[in-house]
LOLUM-24879 format. One line per 2 residues: number of its first residue (from 1); for each residue x negated, y, z negated of C-alpha. Coordinates in Angstrom, 3 decimals, padded with zeros to 6 digits, always signed. Layout:
NUM> X Y Z | ...
//
This chain:
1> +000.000 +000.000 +000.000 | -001.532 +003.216 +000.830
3> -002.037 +005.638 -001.860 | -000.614 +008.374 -000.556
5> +002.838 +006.451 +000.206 | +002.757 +006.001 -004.085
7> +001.923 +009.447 -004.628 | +004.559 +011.200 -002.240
9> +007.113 +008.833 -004.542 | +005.752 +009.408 -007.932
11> +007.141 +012.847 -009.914 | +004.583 +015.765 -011.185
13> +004.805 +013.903 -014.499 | +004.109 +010.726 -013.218
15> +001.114 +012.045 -011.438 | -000.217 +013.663 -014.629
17> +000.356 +010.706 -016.960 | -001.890 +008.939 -013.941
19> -004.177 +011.212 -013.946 | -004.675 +011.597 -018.070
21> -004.824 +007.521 -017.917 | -007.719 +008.057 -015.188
23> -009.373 +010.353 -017.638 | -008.933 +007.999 -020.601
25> -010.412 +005.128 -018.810 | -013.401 +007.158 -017.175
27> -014.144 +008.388 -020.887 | -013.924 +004.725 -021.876
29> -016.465 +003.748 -018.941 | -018.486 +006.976 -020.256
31> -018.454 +005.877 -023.748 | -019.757 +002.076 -022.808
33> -022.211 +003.770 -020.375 | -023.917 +005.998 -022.910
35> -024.505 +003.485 -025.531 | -025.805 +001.204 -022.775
37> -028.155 +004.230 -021.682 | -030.078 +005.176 -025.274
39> -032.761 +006.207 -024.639 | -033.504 +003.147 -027.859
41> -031.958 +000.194 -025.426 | -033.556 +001.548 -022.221
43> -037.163 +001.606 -024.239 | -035.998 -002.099 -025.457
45> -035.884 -003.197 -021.824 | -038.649 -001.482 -021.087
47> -041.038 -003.422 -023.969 | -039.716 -006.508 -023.079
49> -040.066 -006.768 -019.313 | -043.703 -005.346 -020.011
51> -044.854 -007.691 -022.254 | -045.436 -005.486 -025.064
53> -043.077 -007.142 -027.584 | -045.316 -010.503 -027.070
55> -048.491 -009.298 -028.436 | -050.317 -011.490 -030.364
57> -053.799 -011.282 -032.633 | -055.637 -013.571 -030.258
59> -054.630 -011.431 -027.272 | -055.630 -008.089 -029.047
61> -059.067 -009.641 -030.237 | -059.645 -010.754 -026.259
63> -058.638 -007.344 -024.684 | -061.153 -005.564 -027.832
65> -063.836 -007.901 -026.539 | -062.914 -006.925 -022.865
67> -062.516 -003.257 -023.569 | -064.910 -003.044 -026.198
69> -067.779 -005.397 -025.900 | -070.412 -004.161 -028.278
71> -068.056 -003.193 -031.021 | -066.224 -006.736 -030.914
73> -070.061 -007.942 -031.229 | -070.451 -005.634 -034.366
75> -067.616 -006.652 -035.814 | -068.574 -010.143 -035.301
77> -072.008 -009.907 -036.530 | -070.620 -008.332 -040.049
79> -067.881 -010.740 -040.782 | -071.103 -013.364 -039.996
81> -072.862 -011.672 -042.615 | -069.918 -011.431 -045.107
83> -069.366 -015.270 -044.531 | -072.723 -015.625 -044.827
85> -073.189 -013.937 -048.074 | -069.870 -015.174 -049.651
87> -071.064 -018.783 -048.728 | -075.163 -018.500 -050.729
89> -072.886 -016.357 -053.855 | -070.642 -019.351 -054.378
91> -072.107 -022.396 -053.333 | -071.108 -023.680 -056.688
93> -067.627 -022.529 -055.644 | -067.621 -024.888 -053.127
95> -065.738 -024.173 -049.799 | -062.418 -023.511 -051.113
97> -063.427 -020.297 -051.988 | -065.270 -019.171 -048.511
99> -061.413 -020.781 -046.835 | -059.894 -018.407 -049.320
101> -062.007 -015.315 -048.619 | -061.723 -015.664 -044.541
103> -057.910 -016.787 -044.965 | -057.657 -012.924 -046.682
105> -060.069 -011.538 -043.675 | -057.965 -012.872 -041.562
107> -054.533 -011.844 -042.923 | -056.231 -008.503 -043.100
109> -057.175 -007.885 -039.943 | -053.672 -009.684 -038.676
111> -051.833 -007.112 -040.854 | -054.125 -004.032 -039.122
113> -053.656 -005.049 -035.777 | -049.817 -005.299 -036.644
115> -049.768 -001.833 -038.012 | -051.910 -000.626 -035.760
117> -049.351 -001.720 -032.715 | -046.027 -001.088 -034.254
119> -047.763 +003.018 -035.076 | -048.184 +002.664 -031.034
121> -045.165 +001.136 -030.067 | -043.809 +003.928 -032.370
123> -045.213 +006.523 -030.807 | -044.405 +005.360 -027.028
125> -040.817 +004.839 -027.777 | -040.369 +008.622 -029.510
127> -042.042 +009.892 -026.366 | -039.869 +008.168 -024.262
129> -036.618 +008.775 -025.925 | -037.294 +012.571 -025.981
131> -038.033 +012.584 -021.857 | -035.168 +010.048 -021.317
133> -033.198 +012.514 -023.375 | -034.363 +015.791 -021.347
135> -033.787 +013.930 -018.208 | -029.806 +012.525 -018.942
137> -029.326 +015.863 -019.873 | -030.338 +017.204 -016.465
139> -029.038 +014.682 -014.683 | -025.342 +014.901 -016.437
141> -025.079 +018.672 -015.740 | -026.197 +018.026 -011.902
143> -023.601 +015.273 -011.733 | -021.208 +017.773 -012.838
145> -021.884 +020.894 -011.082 | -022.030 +018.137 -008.063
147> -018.617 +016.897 -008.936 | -017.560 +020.213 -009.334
149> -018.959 +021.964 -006.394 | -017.583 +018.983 -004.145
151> -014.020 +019.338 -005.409 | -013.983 +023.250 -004.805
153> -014.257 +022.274 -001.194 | -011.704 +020.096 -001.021
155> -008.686 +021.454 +000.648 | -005.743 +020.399 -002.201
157> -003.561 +022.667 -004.449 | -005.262 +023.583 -007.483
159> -003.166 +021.453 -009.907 | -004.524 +018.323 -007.712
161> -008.156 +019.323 -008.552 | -008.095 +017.300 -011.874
163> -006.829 +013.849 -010.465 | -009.578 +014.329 -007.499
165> -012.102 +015.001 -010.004 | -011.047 +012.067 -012.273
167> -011.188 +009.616 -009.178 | -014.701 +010.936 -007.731
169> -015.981 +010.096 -011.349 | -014.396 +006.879 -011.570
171> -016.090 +006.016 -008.086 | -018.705 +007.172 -009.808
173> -019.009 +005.172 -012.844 | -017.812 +002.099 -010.971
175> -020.990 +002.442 -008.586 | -023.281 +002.859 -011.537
177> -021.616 +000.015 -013.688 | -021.880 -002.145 -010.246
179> -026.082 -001.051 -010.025 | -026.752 -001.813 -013.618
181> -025.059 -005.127 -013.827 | -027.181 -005.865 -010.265
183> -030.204 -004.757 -012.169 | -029.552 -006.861 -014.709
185> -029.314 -010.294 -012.635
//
């Protein structure tokens, strides 16, 4: 049925009460959009398609060594000494206590490296959130000056503006909802 057949048969009021129910379900679609689009979630889904939520010690230690070459070897060489020194002050300890004391080097440098990438995960995701931020902001106000803009041209009566509006951003959402689920797959 074509919709202009329905809306040459449909009252003013009927028209409006389509139109407000329109409205209602594009600020529904809105509503589900913007908590999709946090800048939080999008950083989520960011982390975890990069790999960043999947660091582990072992694959900190072996980009340090990469990156860092002489400093791993430092390192190295001092917890050789420390083991070396903890194992001539308790030889009457036996090795229970050199287990113990590179158990707690060990935890120690786990819990650093931890720290150390949850300050920089951090620090990445409050960056990001304040440019996604900026740039939904920018790109809401273009939408709407575009929406706007492209239903000033439209030759319609004035009180038709609203439910042409309402439509173009349903379109709108639709096309959006349709790309994200796609991007999702």
């Amino acid at each position: 049925m074509d919709a202009r057949v329905v809306s040459a048969n449909l009252s003013p009021d009927e028209l409006q009460q389509d139109a407000d129910r329109v409205r209602r379900q594009i600020g529904s679609t809105l509503g589900r959009l913007r908590i999709r689009l946090t800048p939080r979630n999008i950083i989520s889904e960011i982390a975890e398609g990069s790999g960043v939520r999947d660091v582990t010690p072992r694959s900190v230690v072996d980009f340090a060594a990469r990156r860092h070459p002489v400093s791993t070897v430092l390192v190295g060489l001092g917890l050789g000494v420390l083991a070396f020194s903890v194992l001539r002050s308790s030889e009457k300890a036996g090795p229970g206590a050199l287990h113990q004391t590179f158990s707690s080097l060990a935890q120690s440098a786990r819990d650093t490296f931890k720290a150390h990438a949850e300050a920089k995960r951090q620090d990445f995701v409050r960056a990001a959130e304040a440019h996604l931020t900026t740039g939904a902001g920018h790109l809401t106000g273009a939408v709407e000056k575009g929406l706007e803009d492209l239903v000033s041209l439209v030759p319609a009566p004035v009180e038709a503006r609203p439910l042409i509006e309402s439509a173009l951003q349903l379109l709108l959402i639709s096309g959006l909802e349709a790309i994200f689920a796609k991007a999702r797959k």
